[in-house]
PLY file of the C-alpha trace (Angstrom):
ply
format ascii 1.0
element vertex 419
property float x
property float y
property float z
element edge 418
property int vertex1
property int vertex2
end_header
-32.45 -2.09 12.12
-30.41 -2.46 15.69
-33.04 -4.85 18.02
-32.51 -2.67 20.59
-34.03 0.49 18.94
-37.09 -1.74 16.92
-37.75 -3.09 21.12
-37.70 0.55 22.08
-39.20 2.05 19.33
-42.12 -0.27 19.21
-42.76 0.16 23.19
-42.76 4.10 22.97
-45.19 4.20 20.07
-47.55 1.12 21.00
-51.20 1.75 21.07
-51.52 -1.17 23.96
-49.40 0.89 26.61
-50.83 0.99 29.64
-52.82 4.30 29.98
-51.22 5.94 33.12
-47.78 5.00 32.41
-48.42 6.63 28.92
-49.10 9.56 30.32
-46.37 10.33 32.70
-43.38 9.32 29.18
-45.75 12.35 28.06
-45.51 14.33 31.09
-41.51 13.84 31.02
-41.36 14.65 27.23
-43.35 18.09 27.29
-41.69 18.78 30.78
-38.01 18.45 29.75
-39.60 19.97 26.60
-40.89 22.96 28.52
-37.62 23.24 30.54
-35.26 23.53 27.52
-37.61 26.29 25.83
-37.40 28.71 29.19
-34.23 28.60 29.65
-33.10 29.29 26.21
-35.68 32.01 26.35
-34.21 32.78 29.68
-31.05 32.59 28.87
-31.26 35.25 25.90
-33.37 37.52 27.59
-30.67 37.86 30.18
-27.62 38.04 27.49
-29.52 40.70 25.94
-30.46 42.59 28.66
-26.64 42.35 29.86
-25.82 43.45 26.05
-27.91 46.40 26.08
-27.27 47.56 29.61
-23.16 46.96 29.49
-23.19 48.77 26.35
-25.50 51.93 27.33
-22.89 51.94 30.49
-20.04 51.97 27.78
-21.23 54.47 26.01
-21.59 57.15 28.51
-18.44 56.15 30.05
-15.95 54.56 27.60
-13.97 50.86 27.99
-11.67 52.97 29.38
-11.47 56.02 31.84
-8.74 58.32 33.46
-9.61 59.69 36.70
-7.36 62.15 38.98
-8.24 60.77 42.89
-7.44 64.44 44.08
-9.17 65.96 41.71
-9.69 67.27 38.26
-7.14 66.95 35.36
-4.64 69.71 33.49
-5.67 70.32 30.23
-3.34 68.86 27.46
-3.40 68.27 23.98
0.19 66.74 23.31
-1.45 64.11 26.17
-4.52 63.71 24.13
-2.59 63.02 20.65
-0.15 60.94 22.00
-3.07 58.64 23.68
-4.77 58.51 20.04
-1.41 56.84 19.31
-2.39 53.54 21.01
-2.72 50.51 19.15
-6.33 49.44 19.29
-8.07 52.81 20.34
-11.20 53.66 18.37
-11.78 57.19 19.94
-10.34 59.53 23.05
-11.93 62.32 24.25
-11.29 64.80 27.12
-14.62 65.89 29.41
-16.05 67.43 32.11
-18.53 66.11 34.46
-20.65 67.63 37.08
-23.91 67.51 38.76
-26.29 70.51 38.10
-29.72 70.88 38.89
-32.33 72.22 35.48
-34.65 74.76 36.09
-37.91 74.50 33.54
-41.07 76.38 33.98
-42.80 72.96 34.94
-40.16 71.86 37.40
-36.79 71.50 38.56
-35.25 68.33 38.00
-31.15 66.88 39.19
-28.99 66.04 36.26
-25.78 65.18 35.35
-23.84 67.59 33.08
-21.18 66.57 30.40
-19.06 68.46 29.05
-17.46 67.12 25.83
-17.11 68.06 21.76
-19.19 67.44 19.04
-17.32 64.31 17.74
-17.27 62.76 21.04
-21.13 62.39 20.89
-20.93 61.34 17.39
-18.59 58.69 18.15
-21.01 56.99 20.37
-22.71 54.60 18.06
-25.92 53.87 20.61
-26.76 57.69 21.27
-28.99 59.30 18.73
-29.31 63.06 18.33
-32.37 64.73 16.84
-31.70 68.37 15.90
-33.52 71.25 14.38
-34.00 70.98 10.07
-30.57 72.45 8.68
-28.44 71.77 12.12
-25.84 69.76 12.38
-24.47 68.35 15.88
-21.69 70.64 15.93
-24.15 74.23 15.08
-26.62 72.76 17.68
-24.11 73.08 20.01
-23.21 76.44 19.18
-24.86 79.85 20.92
-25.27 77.96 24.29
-26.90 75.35 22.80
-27.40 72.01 24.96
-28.36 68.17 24.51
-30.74 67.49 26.76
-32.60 63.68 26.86
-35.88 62.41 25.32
-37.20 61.48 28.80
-35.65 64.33 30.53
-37.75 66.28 27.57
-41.11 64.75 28.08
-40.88 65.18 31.51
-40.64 69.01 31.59
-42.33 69.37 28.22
-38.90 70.68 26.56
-39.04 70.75 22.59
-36.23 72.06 20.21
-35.74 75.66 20.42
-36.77 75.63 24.54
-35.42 78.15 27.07
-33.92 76.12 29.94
-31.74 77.71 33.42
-29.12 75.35 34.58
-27.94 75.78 38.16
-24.66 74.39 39.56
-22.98 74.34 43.38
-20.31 76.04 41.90
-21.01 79.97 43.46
-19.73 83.44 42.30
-19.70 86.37 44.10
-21.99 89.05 44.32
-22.95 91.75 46.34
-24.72 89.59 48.61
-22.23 86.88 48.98
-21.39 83.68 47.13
-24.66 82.26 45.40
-25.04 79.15 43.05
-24.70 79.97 39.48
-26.75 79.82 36.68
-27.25 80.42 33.54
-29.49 79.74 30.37
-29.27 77.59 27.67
-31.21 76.47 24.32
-32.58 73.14 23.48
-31.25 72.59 20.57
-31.46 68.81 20.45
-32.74 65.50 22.31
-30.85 62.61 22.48
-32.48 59.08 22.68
-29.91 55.81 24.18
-32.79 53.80 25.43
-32.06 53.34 29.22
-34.66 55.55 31.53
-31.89 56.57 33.63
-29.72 58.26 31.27
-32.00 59.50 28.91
-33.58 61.58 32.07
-30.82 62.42 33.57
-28.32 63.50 31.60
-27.68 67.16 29.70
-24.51 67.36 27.15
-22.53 71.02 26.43
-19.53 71.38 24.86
-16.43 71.38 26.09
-15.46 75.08 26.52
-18.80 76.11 27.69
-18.76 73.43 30.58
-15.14 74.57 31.64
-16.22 78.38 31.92
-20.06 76.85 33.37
-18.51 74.90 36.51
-15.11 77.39 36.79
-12.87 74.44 36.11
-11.22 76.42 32.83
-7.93 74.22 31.31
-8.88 71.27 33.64
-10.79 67.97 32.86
-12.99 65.84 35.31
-11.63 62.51 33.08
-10.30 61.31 29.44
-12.63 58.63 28.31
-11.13 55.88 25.64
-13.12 53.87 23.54
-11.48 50.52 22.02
-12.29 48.80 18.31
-13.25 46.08 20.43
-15.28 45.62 22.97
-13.41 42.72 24.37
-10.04 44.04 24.47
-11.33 47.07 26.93
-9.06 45.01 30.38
-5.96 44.56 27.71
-6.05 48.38 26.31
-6.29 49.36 30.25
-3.53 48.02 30.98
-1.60 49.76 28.04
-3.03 53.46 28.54
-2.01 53.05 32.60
1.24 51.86 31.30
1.96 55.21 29.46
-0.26 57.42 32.36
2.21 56.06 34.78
4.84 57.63 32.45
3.75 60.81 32.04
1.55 61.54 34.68
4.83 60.28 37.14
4.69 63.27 39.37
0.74 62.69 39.45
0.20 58.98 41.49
-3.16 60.15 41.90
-3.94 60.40 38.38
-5.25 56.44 36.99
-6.27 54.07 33.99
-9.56 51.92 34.76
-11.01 49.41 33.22
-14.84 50.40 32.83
-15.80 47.03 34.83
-13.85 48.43 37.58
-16.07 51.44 37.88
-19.32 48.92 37.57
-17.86 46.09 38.96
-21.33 45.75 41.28
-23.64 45.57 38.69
-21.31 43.52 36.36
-21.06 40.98 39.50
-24.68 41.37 39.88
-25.42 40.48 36.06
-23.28 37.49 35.84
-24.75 36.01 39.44
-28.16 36.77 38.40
-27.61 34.86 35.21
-26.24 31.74 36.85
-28.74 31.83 39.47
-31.57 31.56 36.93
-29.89 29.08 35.44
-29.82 26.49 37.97
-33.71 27.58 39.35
-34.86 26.92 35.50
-32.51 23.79 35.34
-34.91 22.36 37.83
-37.81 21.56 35.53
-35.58 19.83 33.15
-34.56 17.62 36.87
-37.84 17.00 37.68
-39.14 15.78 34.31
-35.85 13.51 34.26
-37.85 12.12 37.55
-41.13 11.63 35.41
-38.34 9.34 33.32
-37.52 7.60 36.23
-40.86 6.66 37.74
-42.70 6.11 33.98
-39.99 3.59 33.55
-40.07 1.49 36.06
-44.21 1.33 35.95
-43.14 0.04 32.62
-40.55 -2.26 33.29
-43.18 -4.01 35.98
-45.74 -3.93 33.30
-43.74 -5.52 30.75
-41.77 -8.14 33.07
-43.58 -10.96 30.70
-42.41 -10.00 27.59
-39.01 -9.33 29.31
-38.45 -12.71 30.51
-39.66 -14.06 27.28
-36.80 -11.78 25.39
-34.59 -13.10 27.87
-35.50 -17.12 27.10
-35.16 -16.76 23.78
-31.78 -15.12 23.95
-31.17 -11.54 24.16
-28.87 -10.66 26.84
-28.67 -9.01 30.01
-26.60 -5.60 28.21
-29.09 -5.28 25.15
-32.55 -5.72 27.59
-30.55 -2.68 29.76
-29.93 -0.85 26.17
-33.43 -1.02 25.12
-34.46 0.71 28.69
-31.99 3.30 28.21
-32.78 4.08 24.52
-36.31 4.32 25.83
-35.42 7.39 28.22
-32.91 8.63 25.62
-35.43 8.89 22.94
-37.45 10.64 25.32
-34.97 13.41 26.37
-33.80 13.62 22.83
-37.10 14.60 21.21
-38.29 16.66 24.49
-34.57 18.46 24.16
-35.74 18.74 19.91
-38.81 19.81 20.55
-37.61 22.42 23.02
-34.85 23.70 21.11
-37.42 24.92 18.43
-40.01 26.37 20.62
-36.73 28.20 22.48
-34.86 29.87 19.64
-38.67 30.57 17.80
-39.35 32.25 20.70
-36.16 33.86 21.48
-36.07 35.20 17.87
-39.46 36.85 18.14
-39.90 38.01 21.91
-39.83 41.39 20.94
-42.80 41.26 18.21
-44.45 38.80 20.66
-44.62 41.22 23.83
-46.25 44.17 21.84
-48.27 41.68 19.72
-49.56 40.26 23.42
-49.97 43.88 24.76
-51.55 45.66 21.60
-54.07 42.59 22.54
-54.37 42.71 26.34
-53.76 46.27 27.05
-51.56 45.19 29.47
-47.69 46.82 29.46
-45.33 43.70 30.08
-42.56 45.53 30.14
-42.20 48.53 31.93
-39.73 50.99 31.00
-40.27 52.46 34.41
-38.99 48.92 36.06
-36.48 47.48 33.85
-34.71 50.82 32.84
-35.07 49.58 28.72
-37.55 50.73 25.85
-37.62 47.40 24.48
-37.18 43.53 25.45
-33.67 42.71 24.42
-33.20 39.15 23.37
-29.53 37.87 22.21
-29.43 33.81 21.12
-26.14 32.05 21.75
-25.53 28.99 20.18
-23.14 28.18 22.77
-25.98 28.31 25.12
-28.62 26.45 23.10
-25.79 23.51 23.05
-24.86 23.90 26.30
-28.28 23.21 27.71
-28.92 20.72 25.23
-26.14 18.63 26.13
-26.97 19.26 30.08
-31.14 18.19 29.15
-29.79 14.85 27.40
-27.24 14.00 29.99
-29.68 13.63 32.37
-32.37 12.23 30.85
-29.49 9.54 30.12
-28.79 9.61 33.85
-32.53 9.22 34.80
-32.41 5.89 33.02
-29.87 4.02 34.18
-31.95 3.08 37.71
-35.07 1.31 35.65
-32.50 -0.03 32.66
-30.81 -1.52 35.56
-33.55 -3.01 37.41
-35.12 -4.17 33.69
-31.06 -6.13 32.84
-31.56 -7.43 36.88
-35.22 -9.46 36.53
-34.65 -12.73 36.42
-35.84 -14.90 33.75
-37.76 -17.55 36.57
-39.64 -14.60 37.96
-40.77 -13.17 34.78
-41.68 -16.42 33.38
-44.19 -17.47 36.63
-46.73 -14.54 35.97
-47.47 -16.07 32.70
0 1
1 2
2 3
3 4
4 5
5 6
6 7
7 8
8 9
9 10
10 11
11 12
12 13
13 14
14 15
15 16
16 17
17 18
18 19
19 20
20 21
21 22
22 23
23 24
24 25
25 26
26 27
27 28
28 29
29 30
30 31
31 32
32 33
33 34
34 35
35 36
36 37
37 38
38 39
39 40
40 41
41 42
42 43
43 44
44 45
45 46
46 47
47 48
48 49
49 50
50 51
51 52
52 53
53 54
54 55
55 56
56 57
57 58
58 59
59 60
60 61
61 62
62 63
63 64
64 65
65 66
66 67
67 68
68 69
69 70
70 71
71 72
72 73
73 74
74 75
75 76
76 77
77 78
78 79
79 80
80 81
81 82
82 83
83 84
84 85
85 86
86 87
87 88
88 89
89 90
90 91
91 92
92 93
93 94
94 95
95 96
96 97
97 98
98 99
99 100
100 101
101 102
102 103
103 104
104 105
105 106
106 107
107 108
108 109
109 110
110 111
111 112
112 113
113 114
114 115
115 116
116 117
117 118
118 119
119 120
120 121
121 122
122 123
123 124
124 125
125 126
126 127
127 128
128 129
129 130
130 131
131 132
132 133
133 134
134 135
135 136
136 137
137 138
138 139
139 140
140 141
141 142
142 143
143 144
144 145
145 146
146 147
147 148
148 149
149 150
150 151
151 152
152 153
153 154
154 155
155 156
156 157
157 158
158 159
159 160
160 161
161 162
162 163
163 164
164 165
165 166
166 167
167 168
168 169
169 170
170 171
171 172
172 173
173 174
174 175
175 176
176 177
177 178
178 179
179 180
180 181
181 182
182 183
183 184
184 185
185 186
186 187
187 188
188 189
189 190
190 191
191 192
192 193
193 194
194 195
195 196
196 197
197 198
198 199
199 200
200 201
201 202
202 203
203 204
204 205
205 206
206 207
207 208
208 209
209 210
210 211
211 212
212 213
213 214
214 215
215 216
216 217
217 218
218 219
219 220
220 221
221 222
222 223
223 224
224 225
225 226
226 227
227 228
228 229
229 230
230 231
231 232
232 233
233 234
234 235
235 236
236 237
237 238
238 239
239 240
240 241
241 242
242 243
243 244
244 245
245 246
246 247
247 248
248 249
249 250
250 251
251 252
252 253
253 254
254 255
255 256
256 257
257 258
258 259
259 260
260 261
261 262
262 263
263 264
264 265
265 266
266 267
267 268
268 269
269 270
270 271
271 272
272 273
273 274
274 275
275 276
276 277
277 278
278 279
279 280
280 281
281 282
282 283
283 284
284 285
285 286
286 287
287 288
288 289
289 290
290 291
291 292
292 293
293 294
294 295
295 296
296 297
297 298
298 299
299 300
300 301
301 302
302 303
303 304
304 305
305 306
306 307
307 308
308 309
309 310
310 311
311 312
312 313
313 314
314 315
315 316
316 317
317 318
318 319
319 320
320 321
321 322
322 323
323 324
324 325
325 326
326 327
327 328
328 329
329 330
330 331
331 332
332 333
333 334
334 335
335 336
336 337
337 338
338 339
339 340
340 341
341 342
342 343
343 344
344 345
345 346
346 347
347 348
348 349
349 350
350 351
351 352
352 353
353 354
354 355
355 356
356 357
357 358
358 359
359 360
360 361
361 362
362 363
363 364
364 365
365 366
366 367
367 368
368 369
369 370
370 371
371 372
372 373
373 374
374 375
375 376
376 377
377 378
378 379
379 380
380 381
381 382
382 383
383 384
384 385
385 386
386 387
387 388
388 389
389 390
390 391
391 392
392 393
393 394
394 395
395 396
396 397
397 398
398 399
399 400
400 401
401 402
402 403
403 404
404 405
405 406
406 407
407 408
408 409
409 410
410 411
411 412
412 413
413 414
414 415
415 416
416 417
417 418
C-alpha cells in the first residue's frame, strides 16, 4: 500500500484524534455531504419544473407559430399541405384565438377561447380529454359541443352534459344597437394538462364554430407547428419563415417564431433562476471546504511530533504535503459519495416523499395554487450529478493545499524540540 494513503488513512480513522479536531473533519464531511445532496435535489427539481412548464407552454402553443402583426390570417389549405411538407414537422394546424368571457349559473369567469379541430387536440400528447361513455373527441365536439378545463370545471361546478353561455367583444346588431354576443354551448368534455393556469382558463371549439362565434369566417388568428423534436423547434423556425417569406411575399406582416421568442421572459427567467440557485447552494459545499481548512491545520499543529519524526527518518517534504492533501481529498471524496446517494435517492422519490410527508402532517407542501403544477416534478441529469461532483472535489482539493503546505513547510528542528 502507497505510505502516503496508510499515513492518511491511519490519521482519519484513529481512535486517539484529538476530540475537537475530530469533530470539525466530521462537520466538513456531512457538510460538503449535505451540500452535494441539495443541490442535486435542487438541481432536478428545477429541470423538472422547467420540463413540465416549457412543455405545458408547448403544447398550447406549438415549437412553432405564425402570426399576422396586422391582423388575422386568410384561410388556406394548399398553405396548410404544403407546410405539412417540411422535413421534421410532427403536426400543423390552423386556429383561432380569442378572449371570451363564460357565463355559468355560479359565476362568470375570463377565458381564452381556441378554436381548432379534433386532431389538433389529439396531437397534443400532455392534454387529456375525458368525454361522455360512447364519445369520441371528434362527436364531443359536435352539436356545439365545447372543451372546457378540469379547474375551470370545479370552479363553476360544470360536469359533462352542462349548459354553459359564452360571451365575446365581438357585437352584432340589433334593434337596440351593437351588443356583445353570445351564445350557448354543451360540456361535452374536460380536459386535464396539469398547470392551474391553463386548465382554468382555457375553453376549446372547433374550428368552424369559432370562425362563425368571433365573425372572423375564412381567417385564422395563427398556424401552430409542432416538430418530432423538441430540440430542433429554433432550426424548423427558421425553415417554415424561409417558405412564409415566399409565399406570404405580399404579406411582410405575416411571421415564423420560434416559441422561445414568444416566452422569451420566462425562458430567461428559468435559466437565471436555475443558475442563481446554483451558486447560493454551492455555498455550503464552500463553507464545509473551510471546515477542511481549519480541521487541518488544528491537526497539522497537533501532530507536528510525529511529523518531524517522519521527516528524520526520511520521508520527504512532497510525500508529508501528499499525505495532508489525501487527508482533505478523502474527505471531499466520501462527503461528495455520500451525497451523491442521498441526492439521486432523493431526487428519484420526491414525489412519493412530499405526499408521504403530507398524508402525515396534514400540511400541503406544494401548492397548486403557488407553483401553477399538480405535482412536484423532479428530472435527474447525470450531467449535473457529475458536474457538481467534480466542482465538490475540486475544492475540497483546493481547501487543502494551505494546511498540506504549511504540514511540507515545518521544519524538522522545530518539530523535534516539543518532544
Amino acid at each position: 500500500m502507497n505510505i502516503i494513503f496508510f499515513i492518511a488513512k491511519r490519521y482519519l480513522i484513529s481512535k486517539k484524534r484529538e476530540g475537537f479536531v475530530s469533530m470539525i473533519t466530521w462537520f466538513s464531511f456531512i457538510g460538503i455531504a449535505l451540500g452535494v445532496a441539495t443541490l442535486i435535489v435542487v438541481m432536478s427539481v428545477m429541470n423538472g419544473f422547467r420540463q413540465e412548464l416549457f412543455g405545458a407552454l408547448v403544447n398550447m402553443k406549438g415549437h412553432v407559430s405564425i402570426h399576422n402583426a396586422q391582423g388575422m390570417i386568410t384561410e388556406d389549405a394548399e398553405k396548410i399541405a404544403l407546410f405539412k411538407s417540411i422535413p421534421g414537422v410532427r403536426l400543423v394546424f390552423p386556429m383561432i384565438e380569442q378572449q371570451g368571457v363564460i357565463l355559468s349559473k355560479k359565476e362568470t369567469q375570463g377565458v381564452l377561447v381556441q378554436g381548432l379541430d379534433p386532431e389538433a387536440i389529439s396531437g397534443r400528447p400532455k392534454i387529456k380529454v375525458d368525454v361522455m361513455q360512447g364519445d369520441t373527441l371528434a362527436t364531443a365536439l359536435q352539436n356545439n359541443g365545447v372543451l372546457i378545463g378540469r379547474r375551470l370545471a370545479e370552479k363553476l361546478n360544470l360536469k359533462l352534459n352542462s349548459p354553459i353561455t359564452i360571451m365575446t367583444a365581438k357585437s352584432h346588431s340589433t334593434a337596440f344597437g351593437p351588443i356583445p354576443k353570445q351564445k350557448s354551448f354543451i360540456v361535452k368534455g374536460i380536459f386535464h394538462i396539469g398547470m392551474r393556469d391553463f386548465d382554468r382558463g382555457y375553453i376549446f371549439m372547433p374550428l368552424k364554430t369559432a370562425q362563425t362565434f368571433f365573425n372572423e369566417e375564412n381567417n385564422w388568428s395563427q398556424i401552430d407547428f409542432f416538430s418530432i423534436n423538441d430540440d430542433l423547434s429554433t432550426h424548423l423556425a427558421d425553415i417554415v419563415q424561409t417558405v412564409v417569406a415566399r409565399e406570404y411575399k405580399d404579406q411582410p406582416s405575416i411571421m415564423a417564431y420560434d416559441w422561445r421568442h414568444s416566452d422569451a421572459s420566462i425562458f430567461q427567467a428559468v435559466k437565471m433562476e436555475r443558475n442563481v440557485m446554483f451558486l447560493i447552494l454551492m455555498l455550503i459545499i464552500i463553507i464545509a471546504s473551510f471546515n477542511i481548512v481549519s480541521g487541518l491545520v488544528m491537526f497539522v499543529k497537533d501532530k507536528t511530533k510525529d511529523i518531524a519524526i517522519l521527516r528524520t527518518i526520511g520521508l520527504s517534504k512532497a510525500k508529508t504535503i501528499g499525505i495532508f492533501l489525501t487527508m482533505g481529498s478523502m474527505t471531499g471524496i466520501m462527503g461528495t459519495l455520500l451525497g451523491n446517494i442521498a441526492g439521486v435517492s432523493f431526487a428519484l422519490n420526491i414525489e412519493k416523499i412530499r405526499q408521504f410527508l403530507q398524508s402525515l402532517t396534514g400540511f400541503q407542501f406544494f401548492s397548486e395554487e403557488i407553483y401553477f403544477l399538480s405535482t412536484l416534478p423532479a428530472t435527474l441529469k447525470w450531467e449535473d450529478v457529475i458536474n457538481i461532483s467534480t466542482i465538490s472535489i475540486v475544492i475540497s482539493i483546493l481547501a487543502t493545499l494551505y494546511p498540506a503546505w504549511k504540514a511540507g513547510s515545518l521544519k524538522i528542528v522545530d518539530g523535534l524540540k516539543s518532544l
